[in-house]
N, C-alpha and C positions, 0 to 999 in steps of 0.2 A: 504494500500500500504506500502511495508517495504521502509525504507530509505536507503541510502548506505552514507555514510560518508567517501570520497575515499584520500587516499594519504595522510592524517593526522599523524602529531606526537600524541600520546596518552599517557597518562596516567596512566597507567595497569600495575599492580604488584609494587606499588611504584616507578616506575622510567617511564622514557620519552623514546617510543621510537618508529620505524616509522610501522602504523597499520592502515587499515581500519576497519572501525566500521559498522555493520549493527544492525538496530533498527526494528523491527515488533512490531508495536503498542505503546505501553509505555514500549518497556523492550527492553534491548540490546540483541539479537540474537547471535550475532557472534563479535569476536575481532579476525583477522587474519591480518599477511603481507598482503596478497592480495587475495579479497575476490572478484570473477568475477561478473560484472555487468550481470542482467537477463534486460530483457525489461521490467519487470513492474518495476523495483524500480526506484524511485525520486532519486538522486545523487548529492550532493555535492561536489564538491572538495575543498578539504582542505590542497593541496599542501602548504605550510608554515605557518600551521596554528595549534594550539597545542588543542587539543579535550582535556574535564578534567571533571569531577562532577562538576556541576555549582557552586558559590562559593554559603558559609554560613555564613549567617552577624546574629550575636547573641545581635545587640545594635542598634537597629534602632527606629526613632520616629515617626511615618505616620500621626498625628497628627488630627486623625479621629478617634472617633467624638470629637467635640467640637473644634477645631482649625485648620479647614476645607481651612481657608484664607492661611494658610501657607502649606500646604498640605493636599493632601487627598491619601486612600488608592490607587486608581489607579496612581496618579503623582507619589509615592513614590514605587508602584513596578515595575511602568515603568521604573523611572529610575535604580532601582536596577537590572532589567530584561538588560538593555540597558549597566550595569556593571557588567552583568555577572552572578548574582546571581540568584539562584533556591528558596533560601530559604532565608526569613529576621523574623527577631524575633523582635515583637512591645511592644517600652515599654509602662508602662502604664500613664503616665501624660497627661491624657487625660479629659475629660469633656462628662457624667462622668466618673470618675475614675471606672477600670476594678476592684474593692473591691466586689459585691456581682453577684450572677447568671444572676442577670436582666440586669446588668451595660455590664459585659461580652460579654452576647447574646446581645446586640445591635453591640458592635462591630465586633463581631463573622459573623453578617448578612448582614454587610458591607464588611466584607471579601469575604463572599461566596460571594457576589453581584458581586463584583469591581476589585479585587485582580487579576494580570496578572502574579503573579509568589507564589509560598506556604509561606502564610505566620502564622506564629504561636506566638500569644501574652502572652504577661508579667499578672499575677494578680500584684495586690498589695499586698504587706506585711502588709499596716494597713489602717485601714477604712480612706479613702477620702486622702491615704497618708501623716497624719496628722505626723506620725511619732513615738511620743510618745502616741498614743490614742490606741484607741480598736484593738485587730487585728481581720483580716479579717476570714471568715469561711475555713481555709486550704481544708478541707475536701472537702465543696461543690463545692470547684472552681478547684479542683486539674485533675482532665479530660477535663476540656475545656482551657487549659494555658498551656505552655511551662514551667512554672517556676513560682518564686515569687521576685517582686522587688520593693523597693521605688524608683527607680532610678529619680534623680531630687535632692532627698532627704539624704541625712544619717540619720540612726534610731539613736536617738540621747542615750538613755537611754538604758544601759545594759541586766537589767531585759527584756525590750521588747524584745531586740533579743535572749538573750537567751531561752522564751518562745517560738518566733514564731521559733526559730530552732528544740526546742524540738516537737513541733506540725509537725514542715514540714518534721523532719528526721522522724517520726512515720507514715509518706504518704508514704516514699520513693523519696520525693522531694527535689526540689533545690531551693535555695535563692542565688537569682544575686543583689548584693551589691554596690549602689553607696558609697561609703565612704568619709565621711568627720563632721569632727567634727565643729557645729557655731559658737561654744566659741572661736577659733581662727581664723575667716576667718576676724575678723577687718576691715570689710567694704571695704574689697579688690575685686578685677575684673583682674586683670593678676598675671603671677609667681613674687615672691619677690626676684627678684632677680636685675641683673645690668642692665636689660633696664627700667625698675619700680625707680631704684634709679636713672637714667641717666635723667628720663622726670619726673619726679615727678606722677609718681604713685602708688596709693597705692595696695600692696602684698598683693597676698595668701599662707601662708607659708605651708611646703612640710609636715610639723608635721599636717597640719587637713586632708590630705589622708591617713599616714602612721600609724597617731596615732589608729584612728580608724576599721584600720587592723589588728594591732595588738592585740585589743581586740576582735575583729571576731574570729580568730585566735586561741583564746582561748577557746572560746564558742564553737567553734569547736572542741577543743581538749575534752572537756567537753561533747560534745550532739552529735557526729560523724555526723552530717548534713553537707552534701555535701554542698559545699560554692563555688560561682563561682565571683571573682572580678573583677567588671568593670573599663575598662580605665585606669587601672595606670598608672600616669606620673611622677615615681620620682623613685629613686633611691632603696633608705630603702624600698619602699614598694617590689621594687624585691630581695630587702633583704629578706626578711621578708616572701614573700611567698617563695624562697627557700630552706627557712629553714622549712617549716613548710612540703614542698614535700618532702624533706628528712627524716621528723619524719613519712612520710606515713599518713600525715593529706588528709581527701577528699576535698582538696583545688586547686580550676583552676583561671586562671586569662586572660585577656586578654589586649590591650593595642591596640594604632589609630594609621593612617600612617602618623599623624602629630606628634605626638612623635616621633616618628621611624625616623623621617625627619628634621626635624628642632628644633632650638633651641629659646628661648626670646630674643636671638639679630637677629633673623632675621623678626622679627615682625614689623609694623607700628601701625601707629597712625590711625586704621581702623578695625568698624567694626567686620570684617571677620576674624579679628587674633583672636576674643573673643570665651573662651569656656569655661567649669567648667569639668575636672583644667583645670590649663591652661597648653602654651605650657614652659616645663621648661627649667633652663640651659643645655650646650652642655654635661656636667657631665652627668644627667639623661638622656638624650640622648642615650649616649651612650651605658651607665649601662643597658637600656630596650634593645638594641640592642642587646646587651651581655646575656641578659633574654630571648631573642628570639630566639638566637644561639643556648645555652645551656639548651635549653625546661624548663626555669622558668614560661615563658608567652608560653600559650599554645595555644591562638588566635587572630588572629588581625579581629578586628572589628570596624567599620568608627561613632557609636555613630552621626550617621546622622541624623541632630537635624537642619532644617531645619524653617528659619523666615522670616515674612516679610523682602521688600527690606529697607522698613522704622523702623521697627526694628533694624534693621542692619547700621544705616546710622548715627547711633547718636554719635560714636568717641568708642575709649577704655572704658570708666569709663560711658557711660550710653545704650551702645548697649546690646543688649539680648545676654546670654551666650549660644553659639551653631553655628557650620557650618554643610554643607553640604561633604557628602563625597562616596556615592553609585556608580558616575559614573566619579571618579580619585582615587581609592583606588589601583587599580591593574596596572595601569597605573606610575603612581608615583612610588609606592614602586618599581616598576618591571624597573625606570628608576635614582632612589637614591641607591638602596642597590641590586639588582640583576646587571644591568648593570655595576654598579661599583666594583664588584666582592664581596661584601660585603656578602652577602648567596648567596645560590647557587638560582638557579629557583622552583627546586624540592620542598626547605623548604617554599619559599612562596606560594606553591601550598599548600600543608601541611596549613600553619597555615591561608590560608584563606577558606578553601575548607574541605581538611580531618578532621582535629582535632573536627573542629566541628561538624562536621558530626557523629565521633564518639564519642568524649566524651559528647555528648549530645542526642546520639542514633537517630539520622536522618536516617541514613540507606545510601546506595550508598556511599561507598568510594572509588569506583574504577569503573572504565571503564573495565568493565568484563560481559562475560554473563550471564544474569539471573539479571542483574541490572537495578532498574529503570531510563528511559533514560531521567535524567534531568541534561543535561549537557549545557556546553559552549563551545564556540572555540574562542580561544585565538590567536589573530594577538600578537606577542612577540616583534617586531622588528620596528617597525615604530615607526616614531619621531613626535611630534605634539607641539604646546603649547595650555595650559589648557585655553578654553574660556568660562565662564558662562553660557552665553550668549543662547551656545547648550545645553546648560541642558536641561532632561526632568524633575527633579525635579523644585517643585514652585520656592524653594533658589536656590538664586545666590550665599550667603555670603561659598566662602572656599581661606583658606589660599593660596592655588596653583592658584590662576587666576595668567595668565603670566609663567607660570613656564613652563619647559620643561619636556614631559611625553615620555612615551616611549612604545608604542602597546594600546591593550585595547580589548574588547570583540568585535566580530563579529555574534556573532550567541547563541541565549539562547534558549533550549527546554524544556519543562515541558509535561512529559510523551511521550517522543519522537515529540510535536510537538513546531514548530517555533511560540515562544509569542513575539519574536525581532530578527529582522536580520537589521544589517550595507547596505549599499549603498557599503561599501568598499568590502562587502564579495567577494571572485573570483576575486579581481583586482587588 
């Protein structure tokens, strides 16, 4: 039966504008003004409702196998399905670690199993993510993984990454890089900045992200291996990568809606503010904001890093570093920095949705025909405050409990059919 997706703003040709969409099977049929209803098609209306390629989260942690208490692959693409997302990308700190073909294909079999929306996994960069140890077989694992990451980790030792870049640029692959140097993290758990000097806690200073960027950076200019940067939260490092797009290095980066959002004085004594990095002053704030405008930071991704509630519950300096973020990412940003006239809607369509679609070769950036129909609809307008509580993810712990959001997904398809539809849909 074809779909009709009637009275929707869409998403087509790079811009918003008002389109019905008809779907036959998994592929988009038709995108016209007004497409006339037949009697077999199923119908939607999407009068105030914005159709889009479902978003692409390139940092997520399903935490299957091995930490199955705090999520599993079905909780983890429920909720991403329920924020919108077609596509999540799983890292590897998992149990065991995705390092050799065996480790892989277990998880791999848990996806096919489980998974309510496409999801595509991280290898590791080095045996058991040990870091400075063996590195893993690039070769045999480079068809069944999205990419290569210690993410958890920074490789702490030059030589290693300069090797595994040389291996991974000779696959035609990519290494997604957590950064950070341990020699300066001094027993730290938040930014070092003036809420850490205000309560006595102790810093993580902005030099163990940026420093070891800066030598990626190199290695890159060195081994031309496409390099993609996770999460930056400071300033220098959007320094730093856009100087390095400017020399035409194959360098991408991305960045969380809790950077983009807040600042270490609006943090507590809880939990839920904990992450690695953490959230920095309003300076880098901003600076990422300015990285986001000006296409330094090429994606926003929520590093949805989900923990017990008792993990979570132990203060600033002994909680697990990691929140939740799959089902308030588009919500938040679209009620901090779109409603506030801060970017326009288009760009945070862009960097949650397109860029990665394209710069990581997913496929569908557009709501056009001949497209596979894994999209979202997007309610823009409604006002709510963020309650845990309704998550479908296991974690509760995200900075925004209480906060005020603004719209959110109402409807995900994956090959033209419905894996999540709201209650609100039509109302």
């Amino acid at each position: 039966m074809k779909h009709l997706l009637k009275n929707g703003m869409v998403f087509h040709g790079e811009h918003i504008s008002r389109q019905d969409v008809l779907l036959d099977g998994g592929v988009i049929a038709e995108v016209s003004p007004n497409i006339v209803p037949q009697a077999c098609y199923s119908i939607t209306d999407c009068q105030n409702l914005l159709v889009i390629p479902g978003f692409a989260d390139v940092h997520v942690h399903l935490r299957e196998p091995g930490f199955s208490v705090k999520e599993t692959i079905h909780t983890g693409t429920m909720a991403a399905a329920a924020g919108g997302y077609t596509i999540v990308c799983a890292m590897p700190n998992l149990n065991p670690v995705p390092d050799s073909v065996e480790h892989l294909q277990a998880q791999l079999d848990i996806i096919a199993r489980d998974a309510v929306v496409r999801v595509l996994p991280y290898a590791s960069i080095t045996v058991g993510q040990k870091g400075d140890g063996a590195l893993v077989d690039f070769a045999a694992l480079k068809d069944m993984c999205f990419a290569f990451s210690d993410d958890g980790k920074g490789v702490q030792r030059r030589e290693v990454m300069r090797e595994a870049m040389q291996r991974v640029h000779a696959l035609g692959g990519m290494i997604a890089a957590h950064c950070e140097v341990d020699s300066l993290l001094n027993g730290g758990y938040i930014h070092d900045g003036e809420y850490a000097r205000l309560h006595g806690h102790r810093g993580i200073c902005s030099a163990s992200e940026y420093e070891q960027i800066a030598r990626d950076v190199e290695l890159v200019r060195e081994t031309g291996c496409r390099y993609h940067v996770c999460h930056i939260s400071c300033r220098e490092s959007v320094d730093i990568i856009r100087r390095a797009k400017a020399e035409g290095l194959p360098v991408t980066c991305e960045t969380g809606p809790h950077y983009l959002t807040m600042c270490d004085m609006d943090i507590g004594e809880d939990g839920r503010f904990k992450m690695n990095p953490p959230i920095r002053s309003a300076a880098d704030r901003d600076a990422l904001v300015e990285g986001l405008i000006d296409g330094t930071i090429d994606v926003i991704a929520t590093d949805h890093a989900p923990h017990t509630a008792q993990e979570k519950s132990r203060g600033l300096e002994k909680s697990l570093m990691g929140v939740v973020g799959l089902e308030t990412a588009f919500p938040i940003l679209n009620e901090k920095l779109v409603s506030t006239g801060i970017i326009p809607l288009e760009l945070l369509i862009e960097k949650m949705s397109i860029a990665p679609r394209r710069i990581f070769g997913f496929g569908t950036t557009d709501v056009a025909a001949g497209q596979r129909a894994d999209l979202a609809v997007l309610d823009v307008d409604t006002r709510y405050t963020v309650d845990p509580e309704t998550f479908l993810s296991k974690g509760r712990a995200t900075p925004f409990a209480g906060m005020t959001a603004r719209g959110g997904n109402r409807m995900t398809m994956i090959d033209g059919r419905i894996v999540w539809q709201s209650s609100l849909l039509g109302k």
